[in-house]
C-alpha atoms as an extended CHARMM CRD file, in Angstrom:
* protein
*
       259  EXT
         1         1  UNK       CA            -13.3240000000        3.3270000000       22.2110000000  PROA      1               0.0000000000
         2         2  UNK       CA            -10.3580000000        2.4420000000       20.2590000000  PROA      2               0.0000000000
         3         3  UNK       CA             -9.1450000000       -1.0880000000       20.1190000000  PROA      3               0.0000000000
         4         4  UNK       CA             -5.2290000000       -1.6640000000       21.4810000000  PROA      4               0.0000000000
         5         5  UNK       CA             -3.6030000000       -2.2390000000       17.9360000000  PROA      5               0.0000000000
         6         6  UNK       CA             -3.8270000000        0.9440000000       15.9670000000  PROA      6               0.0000000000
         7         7  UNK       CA             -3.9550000000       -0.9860000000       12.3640000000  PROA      7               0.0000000000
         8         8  UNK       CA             -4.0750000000        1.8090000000        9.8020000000  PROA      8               0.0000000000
         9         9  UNK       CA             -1.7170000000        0.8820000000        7.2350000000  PROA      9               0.0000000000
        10        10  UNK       CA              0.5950000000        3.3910000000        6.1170000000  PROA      10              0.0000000000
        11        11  UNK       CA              1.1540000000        2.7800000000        1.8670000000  PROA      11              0.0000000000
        12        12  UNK       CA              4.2330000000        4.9850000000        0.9820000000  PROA      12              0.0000000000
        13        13  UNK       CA              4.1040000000        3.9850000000       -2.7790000000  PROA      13              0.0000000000
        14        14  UNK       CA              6.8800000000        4.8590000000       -5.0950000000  PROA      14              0.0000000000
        15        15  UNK       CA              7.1600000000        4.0420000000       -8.8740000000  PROA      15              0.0000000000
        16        16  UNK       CA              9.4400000000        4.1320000000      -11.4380000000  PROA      16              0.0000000000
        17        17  UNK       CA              7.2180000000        2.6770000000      -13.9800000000  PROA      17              0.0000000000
        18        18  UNK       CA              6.8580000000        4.3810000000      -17.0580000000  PROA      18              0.0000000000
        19        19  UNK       CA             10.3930000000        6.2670000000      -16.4100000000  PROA      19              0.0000000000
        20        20  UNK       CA             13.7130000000        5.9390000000      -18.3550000000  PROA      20              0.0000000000
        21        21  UNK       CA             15.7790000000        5.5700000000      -15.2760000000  PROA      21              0.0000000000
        22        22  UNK       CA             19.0280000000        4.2440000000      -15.8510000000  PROA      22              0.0000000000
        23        23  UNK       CA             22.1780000000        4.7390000000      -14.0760000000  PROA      23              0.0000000000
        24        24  UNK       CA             25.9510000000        2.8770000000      -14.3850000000  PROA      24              0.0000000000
        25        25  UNK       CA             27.7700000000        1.0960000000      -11.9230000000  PROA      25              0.0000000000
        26        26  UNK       CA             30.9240000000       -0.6730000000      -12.7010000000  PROA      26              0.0000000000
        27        27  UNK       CA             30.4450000000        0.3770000000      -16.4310000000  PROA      27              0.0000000000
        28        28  UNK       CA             27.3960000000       -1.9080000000      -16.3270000000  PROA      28              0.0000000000
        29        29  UNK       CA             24.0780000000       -0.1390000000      -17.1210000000  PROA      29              0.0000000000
        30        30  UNK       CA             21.0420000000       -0.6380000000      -14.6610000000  PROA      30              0.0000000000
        31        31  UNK       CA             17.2480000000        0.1590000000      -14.1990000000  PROA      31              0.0000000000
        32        32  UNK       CA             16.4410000000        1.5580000000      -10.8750000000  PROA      32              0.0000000000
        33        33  UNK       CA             13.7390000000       -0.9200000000       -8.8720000000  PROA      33              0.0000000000
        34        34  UNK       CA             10.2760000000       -0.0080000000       -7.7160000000  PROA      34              0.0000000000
        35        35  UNK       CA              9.6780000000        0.9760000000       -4.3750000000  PROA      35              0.0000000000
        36        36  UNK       CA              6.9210000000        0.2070000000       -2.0980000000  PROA      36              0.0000000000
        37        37  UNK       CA              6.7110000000        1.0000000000        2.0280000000  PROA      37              0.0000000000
        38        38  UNK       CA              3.7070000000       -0.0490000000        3.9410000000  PROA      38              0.0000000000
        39        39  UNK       CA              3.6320000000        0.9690000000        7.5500000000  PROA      39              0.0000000000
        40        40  UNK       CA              1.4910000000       -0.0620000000       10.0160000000  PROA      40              0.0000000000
        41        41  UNK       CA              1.3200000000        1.5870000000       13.6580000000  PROA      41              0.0000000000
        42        42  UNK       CA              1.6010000000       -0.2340000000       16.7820000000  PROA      42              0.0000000000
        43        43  UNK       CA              2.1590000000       -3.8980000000       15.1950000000  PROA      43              0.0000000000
        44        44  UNK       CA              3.9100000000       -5.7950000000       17.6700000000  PROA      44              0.0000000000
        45        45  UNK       CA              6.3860000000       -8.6180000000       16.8500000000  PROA      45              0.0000000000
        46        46  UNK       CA              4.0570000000      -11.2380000000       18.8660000000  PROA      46              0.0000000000
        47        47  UNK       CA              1.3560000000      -10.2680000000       16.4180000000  PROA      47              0.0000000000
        48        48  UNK       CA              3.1240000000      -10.8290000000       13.4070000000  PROA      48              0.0000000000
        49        49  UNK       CA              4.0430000000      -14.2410000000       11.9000000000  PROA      49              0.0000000000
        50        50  UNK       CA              7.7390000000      -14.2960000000       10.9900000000  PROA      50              0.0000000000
        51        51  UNK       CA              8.3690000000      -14.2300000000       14.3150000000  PROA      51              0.0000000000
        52        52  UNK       CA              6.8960000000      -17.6920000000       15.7080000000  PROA      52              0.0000000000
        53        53  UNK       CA              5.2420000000      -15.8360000000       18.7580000000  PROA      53              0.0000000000
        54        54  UNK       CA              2.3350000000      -17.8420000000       20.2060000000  PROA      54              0.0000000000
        55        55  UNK       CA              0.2290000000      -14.8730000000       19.5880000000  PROA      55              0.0000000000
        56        56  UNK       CA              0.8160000000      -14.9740000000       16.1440000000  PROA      56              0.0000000000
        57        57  UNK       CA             -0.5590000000      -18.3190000000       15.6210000000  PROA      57              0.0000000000
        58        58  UNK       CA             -3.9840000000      -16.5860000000       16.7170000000  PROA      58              0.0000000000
        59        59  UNK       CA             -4.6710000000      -14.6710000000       13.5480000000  PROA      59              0.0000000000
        60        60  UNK       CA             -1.6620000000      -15.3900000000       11.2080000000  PROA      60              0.0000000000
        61        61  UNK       CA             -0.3860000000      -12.5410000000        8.7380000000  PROA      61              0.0000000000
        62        62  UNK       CA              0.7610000000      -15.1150000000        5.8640000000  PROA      62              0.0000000000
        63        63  UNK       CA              0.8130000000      -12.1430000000        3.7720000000  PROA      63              0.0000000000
        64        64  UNK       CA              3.4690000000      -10.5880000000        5.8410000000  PROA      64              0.0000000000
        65        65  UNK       CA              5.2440000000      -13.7710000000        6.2400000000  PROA      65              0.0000000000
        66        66  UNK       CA              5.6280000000      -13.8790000000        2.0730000000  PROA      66              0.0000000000
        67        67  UNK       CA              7.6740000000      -10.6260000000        3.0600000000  PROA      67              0.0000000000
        68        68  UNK       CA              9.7130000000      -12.1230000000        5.5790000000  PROA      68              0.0000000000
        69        69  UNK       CA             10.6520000000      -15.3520000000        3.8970000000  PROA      69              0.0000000000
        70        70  UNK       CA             11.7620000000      -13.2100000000        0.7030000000  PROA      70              0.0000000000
        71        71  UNK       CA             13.3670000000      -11.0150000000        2.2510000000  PROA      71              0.0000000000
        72        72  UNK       CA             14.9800000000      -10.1990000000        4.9010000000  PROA      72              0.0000000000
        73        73  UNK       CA             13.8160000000      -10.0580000000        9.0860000000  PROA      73              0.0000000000
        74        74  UNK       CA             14.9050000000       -7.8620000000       11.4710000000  PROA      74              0.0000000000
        75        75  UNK       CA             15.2470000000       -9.3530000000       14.7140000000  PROA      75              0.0000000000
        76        76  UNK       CA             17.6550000000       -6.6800000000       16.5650000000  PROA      76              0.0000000000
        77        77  UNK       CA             16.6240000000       -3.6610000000       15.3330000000  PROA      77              0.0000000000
        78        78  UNK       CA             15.7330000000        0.0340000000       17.1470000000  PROA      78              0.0000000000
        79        79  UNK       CA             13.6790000000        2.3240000000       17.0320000000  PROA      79              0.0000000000
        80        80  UNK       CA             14.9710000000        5.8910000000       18.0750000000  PROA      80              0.0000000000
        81        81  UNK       CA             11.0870000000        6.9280000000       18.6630000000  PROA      81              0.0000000000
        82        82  UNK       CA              8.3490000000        4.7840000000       18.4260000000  PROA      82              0.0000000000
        83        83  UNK       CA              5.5900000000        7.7640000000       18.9000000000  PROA      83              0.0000000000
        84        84  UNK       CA              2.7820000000        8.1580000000       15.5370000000  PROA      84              0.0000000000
        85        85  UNK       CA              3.9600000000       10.8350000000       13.7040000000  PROA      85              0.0000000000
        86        86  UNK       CA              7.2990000000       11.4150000000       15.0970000000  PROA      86              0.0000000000
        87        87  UNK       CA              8.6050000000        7.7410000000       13.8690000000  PROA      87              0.0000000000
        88        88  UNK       CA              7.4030000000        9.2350000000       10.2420000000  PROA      88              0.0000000000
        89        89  UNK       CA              9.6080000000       12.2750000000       10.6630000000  PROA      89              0.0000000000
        90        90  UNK       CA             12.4760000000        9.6410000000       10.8020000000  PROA      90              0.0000000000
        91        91  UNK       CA             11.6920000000        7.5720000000        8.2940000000  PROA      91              0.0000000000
        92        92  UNK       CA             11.1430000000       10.7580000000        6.0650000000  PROA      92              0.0000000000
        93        93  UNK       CA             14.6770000000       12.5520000000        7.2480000000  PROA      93              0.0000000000
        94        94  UNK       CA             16.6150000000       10.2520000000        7.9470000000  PROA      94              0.0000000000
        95        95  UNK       CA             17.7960000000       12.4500000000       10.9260000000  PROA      95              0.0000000000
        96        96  UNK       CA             17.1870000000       12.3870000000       14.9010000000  PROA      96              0.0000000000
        97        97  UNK       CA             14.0340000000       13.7870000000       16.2220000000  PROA      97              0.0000000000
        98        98  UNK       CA             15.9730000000       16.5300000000       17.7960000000  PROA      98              0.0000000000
        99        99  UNK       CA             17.3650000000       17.0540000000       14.5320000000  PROA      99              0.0000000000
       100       100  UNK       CA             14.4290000000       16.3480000000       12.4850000000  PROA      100             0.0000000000
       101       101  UNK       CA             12.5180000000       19.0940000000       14.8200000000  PROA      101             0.0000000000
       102       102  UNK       CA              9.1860000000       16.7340000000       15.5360000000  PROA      102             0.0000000000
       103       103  UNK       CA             10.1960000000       15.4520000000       18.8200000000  PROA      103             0.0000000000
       104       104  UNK       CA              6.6250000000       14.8820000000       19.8830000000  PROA      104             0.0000000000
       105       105  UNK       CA              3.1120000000       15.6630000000       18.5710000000  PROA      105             0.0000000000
       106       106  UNK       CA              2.2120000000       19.1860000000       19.1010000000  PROA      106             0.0000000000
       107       107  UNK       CA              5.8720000000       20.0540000000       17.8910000000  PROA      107             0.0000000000
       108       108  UNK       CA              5.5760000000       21.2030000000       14.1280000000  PROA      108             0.0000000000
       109       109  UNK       CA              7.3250000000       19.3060000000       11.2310000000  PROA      109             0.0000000000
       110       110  UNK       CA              9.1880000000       21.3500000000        8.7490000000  PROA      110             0.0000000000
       111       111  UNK       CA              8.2190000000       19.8080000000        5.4010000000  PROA      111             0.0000000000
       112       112  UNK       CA             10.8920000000       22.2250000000        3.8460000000  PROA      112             0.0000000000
       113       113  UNK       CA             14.0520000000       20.2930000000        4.7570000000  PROA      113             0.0000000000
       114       114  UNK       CA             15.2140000000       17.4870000000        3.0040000000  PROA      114             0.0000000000
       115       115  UNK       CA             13.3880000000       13.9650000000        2.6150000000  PROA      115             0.0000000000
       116       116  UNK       CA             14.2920000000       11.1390000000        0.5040000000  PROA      116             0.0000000000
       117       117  UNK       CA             10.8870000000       11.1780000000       -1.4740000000  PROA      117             0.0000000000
       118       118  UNK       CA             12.1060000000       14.7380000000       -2.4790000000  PROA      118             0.0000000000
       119       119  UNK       CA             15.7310000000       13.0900000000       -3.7970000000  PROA      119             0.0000000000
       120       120  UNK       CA             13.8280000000       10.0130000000       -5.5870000000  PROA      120             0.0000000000
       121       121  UNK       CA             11.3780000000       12.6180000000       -7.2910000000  PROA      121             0.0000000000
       122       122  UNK       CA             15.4790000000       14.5230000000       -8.5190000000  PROA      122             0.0000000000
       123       123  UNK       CA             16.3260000000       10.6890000000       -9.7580000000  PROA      123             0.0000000000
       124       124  UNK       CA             13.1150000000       10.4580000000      -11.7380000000  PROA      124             0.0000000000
       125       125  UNK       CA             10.6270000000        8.7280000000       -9.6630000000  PROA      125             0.0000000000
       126       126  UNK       CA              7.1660000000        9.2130000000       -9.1960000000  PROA      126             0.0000000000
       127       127  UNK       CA              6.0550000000        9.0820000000       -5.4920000000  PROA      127             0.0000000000
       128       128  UNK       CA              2.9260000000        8.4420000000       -3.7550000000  PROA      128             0.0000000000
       129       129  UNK       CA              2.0330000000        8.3930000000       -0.0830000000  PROA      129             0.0000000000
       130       130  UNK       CA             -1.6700000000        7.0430000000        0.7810000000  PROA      130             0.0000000000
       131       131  UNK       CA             -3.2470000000        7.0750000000        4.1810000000  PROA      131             0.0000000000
       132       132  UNK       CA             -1.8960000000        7.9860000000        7.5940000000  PROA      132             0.0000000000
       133       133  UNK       CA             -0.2710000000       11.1960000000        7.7530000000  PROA      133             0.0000000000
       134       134  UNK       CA             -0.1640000000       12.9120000000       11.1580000000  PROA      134             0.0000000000
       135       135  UNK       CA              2.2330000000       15.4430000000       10.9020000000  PROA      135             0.0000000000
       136       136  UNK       CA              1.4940000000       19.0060000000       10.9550000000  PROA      136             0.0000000000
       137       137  UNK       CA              1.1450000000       20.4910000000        7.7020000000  PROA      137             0.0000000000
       138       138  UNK       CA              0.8360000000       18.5580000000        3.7900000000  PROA      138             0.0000000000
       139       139  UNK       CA              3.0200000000       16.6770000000        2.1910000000  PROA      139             0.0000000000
       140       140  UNK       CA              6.0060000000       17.5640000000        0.1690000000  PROA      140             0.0000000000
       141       141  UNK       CA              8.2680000000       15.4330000000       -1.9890000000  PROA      141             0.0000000000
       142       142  UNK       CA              4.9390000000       13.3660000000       -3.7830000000  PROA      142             0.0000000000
       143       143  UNK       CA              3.5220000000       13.6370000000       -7.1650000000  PROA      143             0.0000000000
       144       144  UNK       CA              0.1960000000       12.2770000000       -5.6680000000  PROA      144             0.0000000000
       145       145  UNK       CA             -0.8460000000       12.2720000000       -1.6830000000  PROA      145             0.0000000000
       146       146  UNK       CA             -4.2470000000       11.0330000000       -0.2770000000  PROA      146             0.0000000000
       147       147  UNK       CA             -4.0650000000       11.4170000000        3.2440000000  PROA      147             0.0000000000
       148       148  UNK       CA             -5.9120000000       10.9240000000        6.6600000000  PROA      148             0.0000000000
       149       149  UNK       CA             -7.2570000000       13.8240000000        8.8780000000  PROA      149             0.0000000000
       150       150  UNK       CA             -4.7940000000       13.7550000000       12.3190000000  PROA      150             0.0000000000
       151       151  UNK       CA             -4.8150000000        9.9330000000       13.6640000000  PROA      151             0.0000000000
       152       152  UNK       CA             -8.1240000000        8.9010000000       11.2620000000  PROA      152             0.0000000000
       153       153  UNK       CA            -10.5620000000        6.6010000000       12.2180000000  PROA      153             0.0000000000
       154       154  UNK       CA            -11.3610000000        3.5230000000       11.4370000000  PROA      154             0.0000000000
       155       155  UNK       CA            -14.7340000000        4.2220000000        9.7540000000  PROA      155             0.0000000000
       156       156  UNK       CA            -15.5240000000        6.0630000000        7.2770000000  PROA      156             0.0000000000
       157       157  UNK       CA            -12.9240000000        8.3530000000        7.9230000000  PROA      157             0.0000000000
       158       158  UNK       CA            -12.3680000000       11.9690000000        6.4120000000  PROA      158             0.0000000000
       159       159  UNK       CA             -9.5810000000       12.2400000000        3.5100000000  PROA      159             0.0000000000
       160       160  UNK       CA             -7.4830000000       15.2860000000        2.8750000000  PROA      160             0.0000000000
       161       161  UNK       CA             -6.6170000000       15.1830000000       -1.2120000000  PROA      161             0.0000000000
       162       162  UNK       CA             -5.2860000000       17.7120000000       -3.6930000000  PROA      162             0.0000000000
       163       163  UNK       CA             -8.3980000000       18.4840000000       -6.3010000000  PROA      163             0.0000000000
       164       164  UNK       CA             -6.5390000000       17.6430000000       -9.3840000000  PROA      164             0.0000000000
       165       165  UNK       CA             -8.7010000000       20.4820000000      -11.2240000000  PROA      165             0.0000000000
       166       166  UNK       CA             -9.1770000000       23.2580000000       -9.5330000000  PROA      166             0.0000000000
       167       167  UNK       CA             -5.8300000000       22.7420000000       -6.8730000000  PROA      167             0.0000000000
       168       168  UNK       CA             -7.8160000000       23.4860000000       -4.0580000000  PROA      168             0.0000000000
       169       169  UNK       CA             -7.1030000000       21.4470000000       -0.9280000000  PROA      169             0.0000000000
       170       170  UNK       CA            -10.2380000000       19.5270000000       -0.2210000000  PROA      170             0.0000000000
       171       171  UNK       CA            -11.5310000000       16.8880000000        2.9270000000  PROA      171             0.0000000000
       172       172  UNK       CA            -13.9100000000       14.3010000000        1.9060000000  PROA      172             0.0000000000
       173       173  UNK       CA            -15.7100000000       11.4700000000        3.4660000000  PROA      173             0.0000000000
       174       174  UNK       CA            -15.1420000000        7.8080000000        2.6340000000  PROA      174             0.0000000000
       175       175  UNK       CA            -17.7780000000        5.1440000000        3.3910000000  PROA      175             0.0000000000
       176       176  UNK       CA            -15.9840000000        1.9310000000        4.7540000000  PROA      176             0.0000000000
       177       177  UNK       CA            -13.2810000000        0.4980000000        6.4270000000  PROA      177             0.0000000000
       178       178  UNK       CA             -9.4550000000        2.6560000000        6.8660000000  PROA      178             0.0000000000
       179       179  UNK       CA             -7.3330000000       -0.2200000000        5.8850000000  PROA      179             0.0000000000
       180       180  UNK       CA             -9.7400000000       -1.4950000000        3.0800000000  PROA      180             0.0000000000
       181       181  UNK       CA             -9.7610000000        2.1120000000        2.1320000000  PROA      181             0.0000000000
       182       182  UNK       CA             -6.0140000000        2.7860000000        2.1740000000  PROA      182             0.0000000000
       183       183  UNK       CA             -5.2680000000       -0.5110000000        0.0210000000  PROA      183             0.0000000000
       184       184  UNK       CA             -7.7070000000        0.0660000000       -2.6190000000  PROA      184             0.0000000000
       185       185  UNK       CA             -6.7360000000        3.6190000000       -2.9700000000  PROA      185             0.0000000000
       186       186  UNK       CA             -2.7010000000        2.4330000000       -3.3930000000  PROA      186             0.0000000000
       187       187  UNK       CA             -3.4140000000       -0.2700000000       -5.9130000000  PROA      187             0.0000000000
       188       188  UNK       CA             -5.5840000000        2.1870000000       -8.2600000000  PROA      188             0.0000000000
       189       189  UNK       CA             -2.4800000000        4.2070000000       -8.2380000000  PROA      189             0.0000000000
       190       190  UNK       CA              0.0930000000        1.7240000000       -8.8000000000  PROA      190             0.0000000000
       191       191  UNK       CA             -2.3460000000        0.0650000000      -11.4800000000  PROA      191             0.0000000000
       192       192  UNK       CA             -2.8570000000        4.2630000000      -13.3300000000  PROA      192             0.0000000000
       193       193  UNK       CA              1.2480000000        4.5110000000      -13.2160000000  PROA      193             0.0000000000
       194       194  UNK       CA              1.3030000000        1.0000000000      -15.0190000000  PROA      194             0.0000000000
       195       195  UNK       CA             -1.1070000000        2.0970000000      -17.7050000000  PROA      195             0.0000000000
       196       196  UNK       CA              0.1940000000        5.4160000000      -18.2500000000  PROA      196             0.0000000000
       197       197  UNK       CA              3.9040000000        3.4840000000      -18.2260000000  PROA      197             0.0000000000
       198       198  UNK       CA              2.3040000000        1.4310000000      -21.3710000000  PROA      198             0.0000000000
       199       199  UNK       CA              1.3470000000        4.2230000000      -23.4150000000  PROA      199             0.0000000000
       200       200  UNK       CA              4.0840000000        6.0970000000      -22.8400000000  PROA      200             0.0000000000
       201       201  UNK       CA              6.4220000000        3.1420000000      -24.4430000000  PROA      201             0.0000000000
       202       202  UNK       CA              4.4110000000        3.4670000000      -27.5270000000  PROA      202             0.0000000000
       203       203  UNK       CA              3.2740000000       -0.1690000000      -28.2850000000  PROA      203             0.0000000000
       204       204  UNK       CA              2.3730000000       -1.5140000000      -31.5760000000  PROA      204             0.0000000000
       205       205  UNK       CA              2.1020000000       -4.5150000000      -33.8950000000  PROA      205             0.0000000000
       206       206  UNK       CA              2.8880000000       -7.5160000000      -32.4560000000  PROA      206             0.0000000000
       207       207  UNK       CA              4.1990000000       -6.5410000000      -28.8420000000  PROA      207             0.0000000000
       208       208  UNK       CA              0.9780000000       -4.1220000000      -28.3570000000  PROA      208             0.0000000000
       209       209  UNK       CA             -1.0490000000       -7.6020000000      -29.0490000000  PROA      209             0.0000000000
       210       210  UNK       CA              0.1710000000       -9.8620000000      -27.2720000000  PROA      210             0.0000000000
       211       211  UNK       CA             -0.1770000000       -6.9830000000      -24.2960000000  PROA      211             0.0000000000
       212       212  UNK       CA             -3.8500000000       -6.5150000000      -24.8050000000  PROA      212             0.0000000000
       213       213  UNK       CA             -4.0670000000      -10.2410000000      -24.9610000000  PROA      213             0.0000000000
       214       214  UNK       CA             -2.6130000000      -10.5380000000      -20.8650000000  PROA      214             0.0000000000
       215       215  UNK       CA             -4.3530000000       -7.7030000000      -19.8980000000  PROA      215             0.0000000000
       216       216  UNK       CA             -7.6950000000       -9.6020000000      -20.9510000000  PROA      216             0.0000000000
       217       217  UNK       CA             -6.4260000000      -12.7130000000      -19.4660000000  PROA      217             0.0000000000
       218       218  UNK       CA             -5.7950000000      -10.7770000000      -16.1570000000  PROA      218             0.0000000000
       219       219  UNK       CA             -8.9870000000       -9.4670000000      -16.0190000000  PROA      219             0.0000000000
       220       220  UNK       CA            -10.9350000000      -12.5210000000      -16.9620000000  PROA      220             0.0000000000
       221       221  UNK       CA             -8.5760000000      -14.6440000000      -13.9220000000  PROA      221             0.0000000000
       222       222  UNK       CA             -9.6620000000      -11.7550000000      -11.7320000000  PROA      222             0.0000000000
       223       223  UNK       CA            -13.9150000000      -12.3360000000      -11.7690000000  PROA      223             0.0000000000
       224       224  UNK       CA            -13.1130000000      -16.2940000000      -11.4100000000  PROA      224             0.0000000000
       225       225  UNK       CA            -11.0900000000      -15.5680000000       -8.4360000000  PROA      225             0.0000000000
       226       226  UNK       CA            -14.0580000000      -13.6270000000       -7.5720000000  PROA      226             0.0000000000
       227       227  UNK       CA            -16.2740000000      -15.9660000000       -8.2910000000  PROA      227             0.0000000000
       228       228  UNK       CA            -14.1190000000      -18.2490000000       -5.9330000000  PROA      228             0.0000000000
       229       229  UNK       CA            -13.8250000000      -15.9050000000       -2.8770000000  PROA      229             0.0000000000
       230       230  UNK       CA            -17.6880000000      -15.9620000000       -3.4550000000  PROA      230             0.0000000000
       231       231  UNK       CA            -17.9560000000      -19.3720000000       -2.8860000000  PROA      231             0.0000000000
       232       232  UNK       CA            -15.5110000000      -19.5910000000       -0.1530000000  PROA      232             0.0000000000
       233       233  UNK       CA            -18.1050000000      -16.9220000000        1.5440000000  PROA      233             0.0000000000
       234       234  UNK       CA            -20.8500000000      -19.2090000000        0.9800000000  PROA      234             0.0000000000
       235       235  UNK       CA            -19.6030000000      -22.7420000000        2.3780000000  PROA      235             0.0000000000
       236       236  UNK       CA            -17.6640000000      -20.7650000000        5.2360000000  PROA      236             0.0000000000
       237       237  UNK       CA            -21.0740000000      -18.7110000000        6.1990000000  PROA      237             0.0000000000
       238       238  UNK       CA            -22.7370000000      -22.8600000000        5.8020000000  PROA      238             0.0000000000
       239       239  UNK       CA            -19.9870000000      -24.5070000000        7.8360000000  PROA      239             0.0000000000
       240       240  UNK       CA            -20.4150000000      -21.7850000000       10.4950000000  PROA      240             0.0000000000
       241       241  UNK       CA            -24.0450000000      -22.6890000000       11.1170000000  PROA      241             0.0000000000
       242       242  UNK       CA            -23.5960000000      -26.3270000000       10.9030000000  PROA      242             0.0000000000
       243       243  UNK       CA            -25.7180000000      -26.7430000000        7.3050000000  PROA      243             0.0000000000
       244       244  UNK       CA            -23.0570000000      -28.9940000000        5.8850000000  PROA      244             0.0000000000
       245       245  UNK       CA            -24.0920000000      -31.8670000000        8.0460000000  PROA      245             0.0000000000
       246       246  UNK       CA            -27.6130000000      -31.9770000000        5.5190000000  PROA      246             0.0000000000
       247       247  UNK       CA            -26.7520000000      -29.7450000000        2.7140000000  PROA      247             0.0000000000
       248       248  UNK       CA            -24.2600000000      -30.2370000000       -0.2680000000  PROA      248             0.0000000000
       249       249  UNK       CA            -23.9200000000      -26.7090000000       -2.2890000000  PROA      249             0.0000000000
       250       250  UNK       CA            -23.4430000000      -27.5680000000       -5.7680000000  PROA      250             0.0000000000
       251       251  UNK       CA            -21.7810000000      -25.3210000000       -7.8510000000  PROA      251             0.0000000000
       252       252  UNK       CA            -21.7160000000      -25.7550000000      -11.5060000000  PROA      252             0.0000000000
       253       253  UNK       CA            -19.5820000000      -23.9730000000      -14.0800000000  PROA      253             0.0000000000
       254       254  UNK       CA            -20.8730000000      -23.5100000000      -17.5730000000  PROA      254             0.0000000000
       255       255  UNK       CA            -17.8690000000      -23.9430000000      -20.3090000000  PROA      255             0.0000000000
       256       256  UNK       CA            -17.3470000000      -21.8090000000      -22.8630000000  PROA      256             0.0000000000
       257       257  UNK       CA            -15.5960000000      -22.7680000000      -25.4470000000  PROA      257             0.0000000000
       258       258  UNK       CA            -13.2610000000      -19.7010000000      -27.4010000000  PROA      258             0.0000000000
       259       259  UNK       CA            -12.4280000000      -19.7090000000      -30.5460000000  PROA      259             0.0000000000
């Protein structure tokens, strides 16, 4: 049986990087932003914390909250229609969903007609979508799409990809949780548009250096923030079961000095 709050996250991911996209305005020369949309189905306000419900204060999203307080909150907004796959037809179009032609599922979405991934892809983007489809038919308008079969499930639910070699539409199994899935999947494609970004600007001598040099440093901030989740696990799994009354964990870091 399916829990109340349908929590598979939507990642509409679209990049710039790596592109020479520059436009005028005023006679003043810009660089077109990075876009990322993540959309989650049937998140109620009460759930969420920017909004100070009681509810919220439950399980708080601070990670949504960073999003509110730099940015901006809705508080009056509408929704023309609210159902799965219909509300993606809108966001897609732009248009009504009498316009649009996906009124309600079991209607049939015409991936033909105009979308704004399709007009980012004319200005030079490179688009992504990642996770929960649910309209009839594939996606158009995306240089990559990795999506879920109808609603999905929760676990280990069945993918629907493009097979890069042989272009053959193919459905595959993935062991583990949707959302965990869905995030993972969006950040290895943001992080193989960043790479291919860097070796497409050509990088040498000094400024290819010092790049390798914060890569490293990334990745070596990355295990000991792994390392610290790991002990977070550890005392959290201890205080749970009341050890830390008797026990004191130690944990000892061995320094290594780098020349």
């Amino acid at each position: 049986m399916k829990s109340f709050l349908n929590i598979f996250c939507v990642a509409l991911v679209i990049s710039s990087c790596g592109q020479k996209i520059i436009h005028k305005v005023d006679n003043t020369t810009t660089k077109q932003p990075n876009i990322i949309f993540i959309m989650a189905d049937d998140h109620a306000t009460q759930a969420i914390s920017p909004y100070g419900h009681p509810i919220s204060k439950l399980a708080p999203t601070p990670n949504i909250y960073r999003i509110a307080t730099k940015g901006a909150l809705f508080k009056s907004n509408f929704c023309t229609n609210s159902i799965y796959g219909p509300s993606r037809a809108l966001v897609l179009t732009g248009k009504f969903s009498h316009v649009n032609g996906f009124r309600m599922h079991g209607d049939k979405f015409d991936g033909n007609q105009q979308t704004f991934p399709k007009l980012l892809q004319k200005a030079g983007y490179n688009t992504g979508i990642i996770g929960k489809w649910h309209l009839d038919g594939l996606p158009q308008g995306f240089n990559y799409w990795k999506i879920l079969t109808d609603q999905g499930n929760y676990y280990n639910p069945d993918v629907i990809r493009e097979n890069e070699n042989t272009k053959r539409i193919d459905t595959t199994r993935i062991e583990g949780y949707v959302t965990d899935i869905i995030t993972d999947d969006a950040i290895k494609y943001l992080d193989n548009i960043k790479n291919n970004a860097m070796h497409e600007t050509n990088l040498s001598g000094k400024v290819l250096a010092e790049w390798e040099v914060q890569r490293y440093l990334q990745e070596y901030l990355a295990t000991i923030a792994a390392v610290n989740e790991g002990v977070g696990k550890i005392l959290n799994f201890l205080d749970a079961i009341y050890y830390h009354y008797n026990d004191h964990p130690a944990f000892h870091m061995v320094k290594k000095c780098m020349v």
